[in-house]
C-alpha positions in Angstrom: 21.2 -116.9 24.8 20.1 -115.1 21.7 18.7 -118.9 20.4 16.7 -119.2 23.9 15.4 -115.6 23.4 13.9 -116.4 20.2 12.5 -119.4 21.4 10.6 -118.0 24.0 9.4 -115.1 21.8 7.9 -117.3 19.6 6.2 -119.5 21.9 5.3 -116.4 24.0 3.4 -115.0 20.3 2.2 -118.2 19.8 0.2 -118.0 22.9 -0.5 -114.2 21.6 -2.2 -115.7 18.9 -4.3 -118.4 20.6 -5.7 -115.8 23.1 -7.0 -113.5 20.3 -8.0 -116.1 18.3 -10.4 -117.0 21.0 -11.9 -113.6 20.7 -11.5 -112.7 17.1 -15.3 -112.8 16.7 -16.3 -109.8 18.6 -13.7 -107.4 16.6 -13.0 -107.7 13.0 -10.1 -105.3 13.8 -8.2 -108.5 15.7 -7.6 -110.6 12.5 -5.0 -108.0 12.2 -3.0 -108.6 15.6 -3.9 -112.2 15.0 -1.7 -111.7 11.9 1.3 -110.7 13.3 1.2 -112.7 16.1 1.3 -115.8 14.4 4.4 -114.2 11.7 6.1 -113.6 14.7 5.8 -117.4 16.4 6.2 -119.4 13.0 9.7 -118.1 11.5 11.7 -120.3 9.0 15.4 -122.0 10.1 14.2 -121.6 14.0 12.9 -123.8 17.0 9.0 -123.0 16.4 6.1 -123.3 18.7 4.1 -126.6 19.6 0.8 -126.3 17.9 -1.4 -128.6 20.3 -4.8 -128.2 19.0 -4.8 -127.1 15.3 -7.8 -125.7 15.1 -7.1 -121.9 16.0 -4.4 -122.6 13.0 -6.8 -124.2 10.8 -9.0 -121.5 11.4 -7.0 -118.7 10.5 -6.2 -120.8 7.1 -9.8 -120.7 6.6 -10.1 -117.0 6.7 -6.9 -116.5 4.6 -8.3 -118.7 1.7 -11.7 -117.0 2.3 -9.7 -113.2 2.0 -7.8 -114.7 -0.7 -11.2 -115.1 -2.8 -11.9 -112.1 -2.6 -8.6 -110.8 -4.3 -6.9 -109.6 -1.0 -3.1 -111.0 -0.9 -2.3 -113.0 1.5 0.7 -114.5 0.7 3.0 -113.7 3.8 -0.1 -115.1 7.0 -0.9 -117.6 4.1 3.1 -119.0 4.5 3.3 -119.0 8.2 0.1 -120.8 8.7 1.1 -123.6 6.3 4.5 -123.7 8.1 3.2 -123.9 11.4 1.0 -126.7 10.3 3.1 -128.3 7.7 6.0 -129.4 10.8 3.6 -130.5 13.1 3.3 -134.1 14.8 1.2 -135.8 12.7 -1.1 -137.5 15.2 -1.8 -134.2 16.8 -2.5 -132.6 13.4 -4.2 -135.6 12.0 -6.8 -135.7 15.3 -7.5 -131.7 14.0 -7.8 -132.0 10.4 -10.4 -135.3 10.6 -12.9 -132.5 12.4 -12.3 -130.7 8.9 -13.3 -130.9 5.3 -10.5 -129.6 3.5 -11.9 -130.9 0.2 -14.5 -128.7 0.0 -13.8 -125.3 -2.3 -12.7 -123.1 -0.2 -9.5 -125.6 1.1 -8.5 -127.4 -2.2 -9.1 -124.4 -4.4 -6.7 -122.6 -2.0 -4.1 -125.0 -1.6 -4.2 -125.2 -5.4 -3.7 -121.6 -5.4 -1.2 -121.5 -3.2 0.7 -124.5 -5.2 0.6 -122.8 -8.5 3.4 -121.0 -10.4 3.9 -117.6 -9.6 2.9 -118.3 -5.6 6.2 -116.8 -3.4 8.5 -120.0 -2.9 8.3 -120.4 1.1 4.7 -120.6 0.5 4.9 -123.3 -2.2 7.4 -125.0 0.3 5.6 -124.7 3.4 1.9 -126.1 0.8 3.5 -128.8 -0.3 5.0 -129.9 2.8 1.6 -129.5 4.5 0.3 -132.5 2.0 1.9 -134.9 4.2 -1.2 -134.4 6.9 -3.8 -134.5 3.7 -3.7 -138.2 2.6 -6.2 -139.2 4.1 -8.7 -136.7 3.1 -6.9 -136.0 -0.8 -6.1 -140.0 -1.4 -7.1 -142.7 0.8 -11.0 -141.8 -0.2 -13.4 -142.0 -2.5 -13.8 -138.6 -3.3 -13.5 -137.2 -7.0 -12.9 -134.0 -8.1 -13.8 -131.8 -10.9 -11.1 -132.0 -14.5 -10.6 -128.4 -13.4 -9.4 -129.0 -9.8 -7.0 -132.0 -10.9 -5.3 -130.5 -13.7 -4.3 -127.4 -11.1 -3.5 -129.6 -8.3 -1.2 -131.9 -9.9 0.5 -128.7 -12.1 1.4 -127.3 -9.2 2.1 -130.4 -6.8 4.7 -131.3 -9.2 6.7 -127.5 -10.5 6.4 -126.9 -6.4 7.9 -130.2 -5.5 10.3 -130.4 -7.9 11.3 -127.0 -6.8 11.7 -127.5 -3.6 13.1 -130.4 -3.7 16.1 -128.9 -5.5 16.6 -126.1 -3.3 16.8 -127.6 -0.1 15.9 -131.0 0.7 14.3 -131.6 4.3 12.9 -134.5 6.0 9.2 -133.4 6.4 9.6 -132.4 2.8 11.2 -135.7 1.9 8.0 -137.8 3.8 5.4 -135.2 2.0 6.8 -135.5 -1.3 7.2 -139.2 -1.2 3.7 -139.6 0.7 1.5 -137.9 -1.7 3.5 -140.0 -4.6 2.4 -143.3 -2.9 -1.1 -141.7 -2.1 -1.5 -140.9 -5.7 -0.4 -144.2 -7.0 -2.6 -146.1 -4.2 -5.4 -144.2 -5.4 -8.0 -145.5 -8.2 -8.5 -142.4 -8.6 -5.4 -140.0 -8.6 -2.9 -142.9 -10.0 -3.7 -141.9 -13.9 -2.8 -138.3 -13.2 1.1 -138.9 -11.8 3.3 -136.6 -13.5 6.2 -139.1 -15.3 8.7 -137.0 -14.2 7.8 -136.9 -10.8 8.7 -141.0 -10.5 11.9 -139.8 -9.2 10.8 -139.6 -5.7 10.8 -142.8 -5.5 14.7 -142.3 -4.1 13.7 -140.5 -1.4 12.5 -143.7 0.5 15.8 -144.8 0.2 16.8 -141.9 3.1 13.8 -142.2 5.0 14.1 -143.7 8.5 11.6 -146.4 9.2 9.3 -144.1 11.5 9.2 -141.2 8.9 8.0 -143.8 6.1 4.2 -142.2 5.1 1.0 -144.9 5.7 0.2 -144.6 1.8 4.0 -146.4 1.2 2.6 -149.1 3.1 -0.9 -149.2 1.5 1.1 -149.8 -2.0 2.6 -152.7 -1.4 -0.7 -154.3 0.1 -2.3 -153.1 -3.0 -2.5 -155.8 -6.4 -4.1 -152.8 -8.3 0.0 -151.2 -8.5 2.0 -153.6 -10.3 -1.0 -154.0 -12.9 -1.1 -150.1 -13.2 2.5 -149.5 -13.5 2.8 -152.8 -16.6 -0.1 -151.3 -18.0 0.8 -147.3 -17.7 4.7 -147.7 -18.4 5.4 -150.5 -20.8 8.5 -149.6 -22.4 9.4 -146.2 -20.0 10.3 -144.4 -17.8 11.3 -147.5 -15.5 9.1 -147.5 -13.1 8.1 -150.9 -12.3 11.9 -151.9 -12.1 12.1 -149.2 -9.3 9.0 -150.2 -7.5 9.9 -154.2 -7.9 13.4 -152.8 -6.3 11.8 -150.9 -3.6 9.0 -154.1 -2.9 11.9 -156.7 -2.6 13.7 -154.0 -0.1 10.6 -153.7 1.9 9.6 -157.6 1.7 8.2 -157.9 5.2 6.0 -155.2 4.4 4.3 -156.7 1.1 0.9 -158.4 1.4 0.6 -162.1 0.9 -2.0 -161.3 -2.1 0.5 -159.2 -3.9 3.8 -161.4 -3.3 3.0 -163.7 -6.4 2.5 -160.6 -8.4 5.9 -159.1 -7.4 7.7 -163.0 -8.2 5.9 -162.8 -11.2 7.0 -159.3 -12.3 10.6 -160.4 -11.2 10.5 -163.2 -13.9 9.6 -161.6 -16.7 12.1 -158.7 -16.3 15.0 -161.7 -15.2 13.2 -162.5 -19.1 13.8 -159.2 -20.7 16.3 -157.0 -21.6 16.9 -156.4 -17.7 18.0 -159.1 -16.3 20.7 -157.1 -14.9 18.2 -155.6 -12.2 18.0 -159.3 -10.6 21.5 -159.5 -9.2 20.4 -155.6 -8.3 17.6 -156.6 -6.5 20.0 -159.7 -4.3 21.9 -156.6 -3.7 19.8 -155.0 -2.4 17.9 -157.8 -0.2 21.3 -159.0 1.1 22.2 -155.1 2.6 18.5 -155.2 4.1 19.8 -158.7 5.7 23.0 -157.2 7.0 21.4 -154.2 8.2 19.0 -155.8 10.4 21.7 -158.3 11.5 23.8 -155.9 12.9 20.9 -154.3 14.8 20.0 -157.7 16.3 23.6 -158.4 17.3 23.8 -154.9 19.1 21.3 -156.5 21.6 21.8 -159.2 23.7 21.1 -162.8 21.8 18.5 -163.4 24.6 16.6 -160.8 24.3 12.5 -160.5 24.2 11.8 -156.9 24.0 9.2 -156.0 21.3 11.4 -154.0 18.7 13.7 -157.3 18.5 10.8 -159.6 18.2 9.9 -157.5 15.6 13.7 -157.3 13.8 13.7 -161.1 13.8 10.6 -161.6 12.0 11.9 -158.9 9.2 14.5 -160.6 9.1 13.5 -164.1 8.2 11.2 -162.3 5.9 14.0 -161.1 4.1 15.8 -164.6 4.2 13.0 -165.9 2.4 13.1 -163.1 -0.4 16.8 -163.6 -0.9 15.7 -167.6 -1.8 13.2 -166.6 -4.1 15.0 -163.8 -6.1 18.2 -167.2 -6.3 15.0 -169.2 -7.7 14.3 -167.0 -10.3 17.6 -166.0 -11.1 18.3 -169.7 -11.9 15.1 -170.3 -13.3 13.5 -167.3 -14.6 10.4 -168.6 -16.6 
């Protein structure tokens, strides 16, 4: 009962909020109310409010980053706005944010701000988190930003991160932090400026379910500039193109046909190197993706035509195929 109580106060101050929102322009004064009605529907560790259309939300952000410029603290209404956006359906969000800019000043220089040490935690959480609904607008462009802009984004991107990631782990954290990795890296632009120590999110695909895994994951390994990037940016450590070769034989199906060759051809020369170890990793790894989709084929009737098996069998031969070219190469490496 208590749980259902809670519930319904928050959706019921959710609704609060969208109702002065709406008339927030003829009083000042209601930013106020406005406030407090949206702490009281987004709370942390409880079943929060739909968010339908963003843009009351993304609206309120706008005047918080705009207070926040002028040296007014808004940490607290800063928090629950990124939270209430941050664990929202993406396609809802996404539909929202594309009728906004939020690389101009005002957004990026606040998201920055919020991201940097010495922000409260649950605000650094709930920022970094919120990433996961920026990609298109931060990576998947061919916008530049000022020296200024990047050194304080990726600073803070990665102490937050790391931070939260060690506190609690979460699975819209999980999808942010590994999304904004693969948008980086997919990204002419942003690849250069990936913190080393921040490669270690590349385990967190390993937990992801399949509908969780970000669109910049799947940009990657259609992508011939990575593989080039990471030989060229990491020649003798931290290992990151073992990983990534790992995580591209894993995810087989997925990889174009223009960067297949260039994934064989990585394979061979670390089957050549000091690593050859990796390759009977990499089998492994191929053969559990094998099993795995086996056993969700079998758990359907041998007959059957429905989309998601269709889909299952053609992974699946995919991955029969890797598992004969990683034997190649093991037995003939160069």
């Amino acid at each position: 009962m208590t749980h259902l109580k809670q519930e319904t106060l928050c959706n019921e101050s959710y609704q609060l909020f969208l109702k002065i929102m709406d008339t927030v322009d003829s009083d000042d004064w209601l930013w106020g109310p406005a406030e407090l009605s949206l702490i009281g529907a987004f709370k942390w560790k409880t079943t929060r409010p739909d968010v339908g259309d963003p843009a009351s939300l993304v609206r309120f952000l706008a005047r918080c980053f705009s207070e926040q410029e002028k040296g007014i603290v808004q940490d607290v209404p800063l928090e629950r706005v990124m939270l209430a956006l941050a664990g929202a359906p993406a396609k809802i969000v996404g539909e929202g944010f594309a009728r906004v800019d939020f690389t101009q000043p005002l957004f990026f220089d606040g998201i920055c701000r919020a991201l940097q040490n010495g922000a409260p935690y649950l605000l650094r959480r709930a920022t970094v988190t919120l990433l996961r609904h920026l990609d298109a607008q931060f990576f998947n462009t061919k916008k530049t930003f000022s020296e200024d802009q990047v050194k304080a984004f990726v600073s803070g991107w990665s102490s937050a991160s790391r931070e939260s990631l060690e506190t609690e782990r979460g699975r819209f954290l999980a999808e942010a932090l590994f999304g904004t990795l693969m948008g980086m890296l997919n990204s002419p632009f942003w690849r250069d400026h990936i913190p080393h120590d921040r490669w270690s999110f590349l385990t967190l695909l390993g937990g992801m379910d399949e509908e969780d895994i970000p669109l910049s994951f799947y940009r990657c390994v259609e992508d011939t500039a990575v593989i080039p990037h990471l030989r060229r940016a990491y020649p003798r450590g931290p290992n990151v193109l073992i990983q990534w070769v790992a995580i591209m034989w894993a995810k087989y199906p997925d990889v174009s046909e223009k960067v297949r060759p260039q994934l064989e051809e990585a394979t061979k020369k670390i089957a050549d190197g000091p690593s050859r170890h990796n390759l009977s990793s990499y089998l492994e790894i191929v053969e559990g993706q094998i099993k795995q989709i086996s056993d969700r084929i079998n758990s359907h009737a041998s007959w059957s035509f429905e989309e998601d098996i269709i889909r299952l069998r053609k992974r699946h031969a995919s991955l029969r195929y890797a598992r004969g070219s990683l034997i190649s190469i093991q037995k003939f490496p160069i």
